[in-house]
N, C-alpha and C positions, 0 to 999 in steps of 0.2 A: 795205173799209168806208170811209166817207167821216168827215171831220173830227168827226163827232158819234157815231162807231162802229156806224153803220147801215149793213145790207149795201145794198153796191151790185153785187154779184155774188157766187154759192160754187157747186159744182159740184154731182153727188149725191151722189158718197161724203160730202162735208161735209154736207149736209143730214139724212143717215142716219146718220151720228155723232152727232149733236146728237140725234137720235131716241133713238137706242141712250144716251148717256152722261144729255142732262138729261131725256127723254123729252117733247117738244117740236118743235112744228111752225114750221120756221122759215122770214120772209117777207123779200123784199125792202125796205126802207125801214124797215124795223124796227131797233132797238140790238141787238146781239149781248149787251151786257149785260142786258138785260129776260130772257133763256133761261136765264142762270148764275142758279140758284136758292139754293147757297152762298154767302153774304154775304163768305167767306175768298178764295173762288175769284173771286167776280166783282170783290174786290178788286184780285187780284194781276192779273187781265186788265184790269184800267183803267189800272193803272201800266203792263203793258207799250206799251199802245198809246198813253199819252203820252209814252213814249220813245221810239217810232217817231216820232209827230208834230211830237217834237221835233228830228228828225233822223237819231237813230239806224238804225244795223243790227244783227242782232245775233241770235244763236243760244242758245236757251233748251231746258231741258228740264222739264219738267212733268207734274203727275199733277192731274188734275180729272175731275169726273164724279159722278153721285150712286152711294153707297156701294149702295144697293139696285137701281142698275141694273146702270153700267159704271164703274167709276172707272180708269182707263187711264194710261199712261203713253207723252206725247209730246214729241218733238223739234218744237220751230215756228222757223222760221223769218222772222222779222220785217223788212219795208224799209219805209221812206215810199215814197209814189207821189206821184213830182214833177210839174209843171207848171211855165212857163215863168213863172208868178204863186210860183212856191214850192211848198210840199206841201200835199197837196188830199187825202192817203187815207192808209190802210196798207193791207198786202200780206200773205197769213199762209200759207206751204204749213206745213203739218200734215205730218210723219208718225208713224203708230202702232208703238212703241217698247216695248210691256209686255210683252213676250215676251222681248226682248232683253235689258231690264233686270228682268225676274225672273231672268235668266241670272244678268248681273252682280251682283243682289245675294244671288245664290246663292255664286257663285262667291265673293264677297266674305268672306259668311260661315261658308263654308269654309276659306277663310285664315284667317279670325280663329281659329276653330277649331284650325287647323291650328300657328299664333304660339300659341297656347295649348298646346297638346298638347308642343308643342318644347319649349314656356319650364319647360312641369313635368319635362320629362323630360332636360331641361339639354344641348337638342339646339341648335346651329349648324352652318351650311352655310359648305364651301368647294369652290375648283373649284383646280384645279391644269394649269398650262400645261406639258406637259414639256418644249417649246424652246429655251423662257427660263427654267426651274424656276422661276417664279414661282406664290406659293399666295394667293388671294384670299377673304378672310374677310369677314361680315357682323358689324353691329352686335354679335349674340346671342354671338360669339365674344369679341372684345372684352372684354363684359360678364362671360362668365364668368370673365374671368381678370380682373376686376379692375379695368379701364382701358377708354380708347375709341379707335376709327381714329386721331382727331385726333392724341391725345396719343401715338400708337405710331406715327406719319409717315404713316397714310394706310391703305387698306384691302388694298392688292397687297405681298406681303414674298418675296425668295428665299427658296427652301427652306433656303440656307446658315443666311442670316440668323434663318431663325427656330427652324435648331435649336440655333444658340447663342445666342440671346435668352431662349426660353423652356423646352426639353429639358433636363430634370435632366444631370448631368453624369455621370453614372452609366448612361443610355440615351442619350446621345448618338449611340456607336459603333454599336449596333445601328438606331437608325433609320438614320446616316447610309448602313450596309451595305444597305439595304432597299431606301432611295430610289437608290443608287448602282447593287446590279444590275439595280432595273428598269428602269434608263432604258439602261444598256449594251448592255443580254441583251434587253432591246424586249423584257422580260418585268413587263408591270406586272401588278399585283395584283389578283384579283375578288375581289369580295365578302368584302372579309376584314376583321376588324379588326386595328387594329396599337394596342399600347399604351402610352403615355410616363407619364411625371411630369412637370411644368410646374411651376416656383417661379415664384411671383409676386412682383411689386416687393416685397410686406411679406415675404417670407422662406416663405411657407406653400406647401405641396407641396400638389398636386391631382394627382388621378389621370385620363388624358384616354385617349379608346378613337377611334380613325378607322374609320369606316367607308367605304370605296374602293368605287368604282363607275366603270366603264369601258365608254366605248361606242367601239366600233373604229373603225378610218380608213376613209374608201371614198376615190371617186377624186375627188369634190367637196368633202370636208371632212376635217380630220387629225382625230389623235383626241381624244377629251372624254374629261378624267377630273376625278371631282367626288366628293359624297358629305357626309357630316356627319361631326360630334366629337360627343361628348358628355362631359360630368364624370359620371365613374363614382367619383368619392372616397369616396360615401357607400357605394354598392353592395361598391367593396372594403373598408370596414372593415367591413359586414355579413360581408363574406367571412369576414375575416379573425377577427371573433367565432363565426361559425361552424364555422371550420378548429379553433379554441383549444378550442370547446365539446366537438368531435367528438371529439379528442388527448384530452382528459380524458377523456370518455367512454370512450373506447378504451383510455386506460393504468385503467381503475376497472374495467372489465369484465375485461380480462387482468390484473389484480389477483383478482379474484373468479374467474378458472379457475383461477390460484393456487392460492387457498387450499384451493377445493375438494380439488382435486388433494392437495393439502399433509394434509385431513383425509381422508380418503383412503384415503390411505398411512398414516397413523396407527393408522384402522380395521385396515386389513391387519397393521401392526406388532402393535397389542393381540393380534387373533387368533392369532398366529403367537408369541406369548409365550402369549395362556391355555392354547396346543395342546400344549405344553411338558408338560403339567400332566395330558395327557389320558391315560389309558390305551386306553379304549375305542378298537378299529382303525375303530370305525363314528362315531362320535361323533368322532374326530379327523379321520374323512375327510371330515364334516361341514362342520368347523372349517376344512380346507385349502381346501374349495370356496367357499366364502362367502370366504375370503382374493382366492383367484384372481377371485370376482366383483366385488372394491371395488377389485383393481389394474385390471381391465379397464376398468373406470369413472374411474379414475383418470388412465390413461393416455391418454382421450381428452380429460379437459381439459388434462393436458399439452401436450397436441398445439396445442389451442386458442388453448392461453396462448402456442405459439411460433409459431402461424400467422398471415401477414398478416391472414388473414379471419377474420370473428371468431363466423363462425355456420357455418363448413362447414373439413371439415379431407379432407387425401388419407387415403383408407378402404385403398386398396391400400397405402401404407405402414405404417399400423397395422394391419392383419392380419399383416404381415410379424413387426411388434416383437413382439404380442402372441402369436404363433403361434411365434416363438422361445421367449420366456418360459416360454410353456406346456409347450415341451418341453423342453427345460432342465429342467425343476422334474418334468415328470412320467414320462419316459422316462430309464430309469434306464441302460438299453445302447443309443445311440447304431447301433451296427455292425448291429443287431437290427430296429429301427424308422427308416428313412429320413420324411423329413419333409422334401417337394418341394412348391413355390407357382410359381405364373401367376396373378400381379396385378397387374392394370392401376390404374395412378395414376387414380382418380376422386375428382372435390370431392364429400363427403355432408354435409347438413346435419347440425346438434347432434343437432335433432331425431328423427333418424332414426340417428344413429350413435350414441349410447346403449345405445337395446336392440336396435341390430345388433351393436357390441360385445360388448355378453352373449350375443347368441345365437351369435356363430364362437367365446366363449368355452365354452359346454356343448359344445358339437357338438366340438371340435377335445377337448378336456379327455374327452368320451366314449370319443371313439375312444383315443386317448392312453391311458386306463384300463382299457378294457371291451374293446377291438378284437385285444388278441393277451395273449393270457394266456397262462402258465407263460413256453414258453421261443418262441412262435410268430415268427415275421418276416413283414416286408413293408413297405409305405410308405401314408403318409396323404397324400393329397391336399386341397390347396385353391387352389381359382378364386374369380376374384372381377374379373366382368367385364361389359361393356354390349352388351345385346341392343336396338338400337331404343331405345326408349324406358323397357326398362326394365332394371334393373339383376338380377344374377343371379351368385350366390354356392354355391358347391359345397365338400362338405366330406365325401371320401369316405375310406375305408378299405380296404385287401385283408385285411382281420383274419378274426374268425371268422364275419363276421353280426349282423345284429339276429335275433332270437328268430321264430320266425314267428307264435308264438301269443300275441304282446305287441302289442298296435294304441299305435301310438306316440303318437296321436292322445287318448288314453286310457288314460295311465297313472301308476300312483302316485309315481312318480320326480317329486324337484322339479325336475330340471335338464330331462327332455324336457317336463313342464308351463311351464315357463319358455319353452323354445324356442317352442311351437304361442302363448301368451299373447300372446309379445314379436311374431311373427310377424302376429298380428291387429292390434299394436298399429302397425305401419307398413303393412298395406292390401296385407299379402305372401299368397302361397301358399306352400307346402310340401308336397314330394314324397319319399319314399322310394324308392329301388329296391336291394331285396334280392340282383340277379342275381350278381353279384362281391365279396361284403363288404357294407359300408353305406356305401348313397351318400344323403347328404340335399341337396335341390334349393329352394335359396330365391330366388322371384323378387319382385322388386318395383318399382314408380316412385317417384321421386322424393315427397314430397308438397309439400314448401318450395323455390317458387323465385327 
């Protein structure tokens, strides 16, 4: 353009630009300003080209164009065009830049995004040199702790130096052991967190977590290891309300197997003083079985109240206690009735160990009663073991037989109506087999996992 900003030459991409951005057919001898149909835009293009005219050179980035056609983003490059009289034009290459800087202000905003995401999540970056054990921190680190580079001699600190400046005294020795064998043992750290306490100048303990990231040596560059911190202080005292809540919870619930337990055994105590009382051998035998049903009951919240876990207890050790019990109390010759187990240690839910309880209590208490009368012999069996997926409890006898003409399934006894009920009530089968004595067959899954 010449001194009045009238083209004195442009190429056709610039001609086709100007088409495309003000939608405008542009001539020689014409102002370049007459086409800028934005009053903002054709402003800021008259100030650049009287700072050309005025001498300048000088590299500009911009965005003009009408919003309904093109509005673009360009790099121009600006010179006067001299003469041996002084400056007689300006010079302008264009180029088209909105691709590029939609990157950049993608990218831009990503970061910011990114500075945001960190700053709520009380995330800073550092990198760690391990030739020089030198660990280099940003601002956001700083900040968390309280202070700035400035005031802490600068942004690069030895590892020494920073874990007696700022490592509680109490995790000193363990990070110092951390950072000591990985640099010996060329065994540094993936992907781990490592975690200290930091006192700050005011005396206040935070709690800091590293997160390590390591990228290996090759033959052109050694290796890079970096990563962020964050303050986790709030997260551990969430922790640490959570730990308190759960303790309670835990010592209120093994309180509450307690008591059960405790009433329990009371029920059983009553029974076994009203029995005292009974004459009837029918109506006593009554009284001894409903005993033996509130111990069985009883003994698995014991169990519960001494078990780590507080919803599943080992089933093969109480069938042991309880199947002692039971015999003890109901076999009166030892030498006459052996009473041999094969059980395996399995976790069984509350849920299920209840009125599985009851039910090795009828079954085992049956045969124990029913299985050899007068002066008969033999031994009682009980299994109690995992098939697959499901669990599977055996409770047989060499005594005299179940009845052939009693459907077990079907009869007025409360203790086998108990067993086929309790057996619906956990999603079981049961089987009989008559061929050797009575063998009763319970199998079932899990239902609580």
């Amino acid at each position: 353009m010449d001194q009045n900003y009238q083209y004195i030459f442009f190429n056709q991409v610039h001609s086709q630009t100007m088409k495309n951005i003000w939608g405008v057919d542009i001539e020689i001898g014409k102002s370049m300003l007459d086409y800028i149909s934005y009053p903002e835009d054709r402003e800021k293009a008259k100030m650049n080209f009287d700072r050309v005219l005025s001498g300048e050179n000088f590299i500009v980035i911009e965005e003009y164009g009408e919003e309904s056609l093109s509005r673009n983003y360009w790099e121009n490059i600006y010179n006067p065009i001299q003469s041996d009289t002084g400056i007689i034009g300006i010079n302008v290459f264009c180029i088209d830049i909105t691709e590029r800087q939609k990157a950049e202000d993608a990218l831009k905003l990503s970061q910011i995004r990114l500075e945001n995401a960190m700053d709520l999540a009380k995330l800073a970056n550092w990198e760690f040199d391990p030739s020089n054990k030198i660990l280099t921190f940003n601002d956001r680190f700083y900040s968390m702790i309280g202070t700035t580079a400035e005031k802490e001699g600068g942004y690069q600190i030895s590892s020494d130096t920073y874990i007696q400046r700022y490592v509680h005294p109490d995790d000193v020795q363990p990070m110092s052991e951390i950072i000591e064998s990985s640099l010996t043992e060329n065994r540094l750290i993936f992907s781990q967190e490592i975690h200290h306490r930091v006192v700050l100048n005011n005396g206040e303990i935070r709690h800091m977590a590293f997160h390590i990231r390591v990228i290996p040596a090759t033959e052109e560059e050694s290796i890079h290891v970096y990563g962020t911190v964050q303050d986790i202080t709030e997260r551990k005292k969430v922790e640490e309300k959570l730990k308190k809540s759960l303790k309670e919870k835990e010592v209120l619930i093994k309180e509450i197997h307690h008591r059960v337990k405790n009433n329990l055994m009371i029920i059983s105590s009553l029974l076994n003083l009203q029995s005292q009382y009974i004459k009837d051998e029918e109506a006593l035998d009554i009284f001894r079985e409903s005993q033996n049903r509130a111990r069985s009951m009883a003994l698995i919240h014991e169990r519960l109240y001494q078990s780590k876990d507080l919803k599943r207890i080992d089933f093969g050790d109480y069938i042991q206690t309880l199947s002692k019990d039971l015999y003890h109390s109901c076999v009166t010759d030892p030498q006459r009735v052996e009473l041999k187990m094969h059980v395996e240690n399995l976790m069984v839910d509350i849920n299920t160990t209840v009125p599985l309880g009851l039910i090795v209590n009828e079954l085992v208490t049956n045969s124990m009663k029913h299985g050899f009368i007068k002066d008969a012999e033999g031994e009682i069996n009980i299994d109690f073991h995992k098939d697959g997926d499901e669990f599977v409890l055996v409770v047989e006898d060499t005594g005299v037989g179940f009845p052939d003409d009693i459907d077990f399934r079907n009869t007025s006894t409360l203790g086998l109506q108990l067993v086929n009920n309790l057996t619906t009530q956990i999603d079981g089968k049961i089987k009989l087999n008559r061929d050797k004595g009575t063998k009763f067959i319970i199998t079932f899954e899990e239902q609580y996992r």
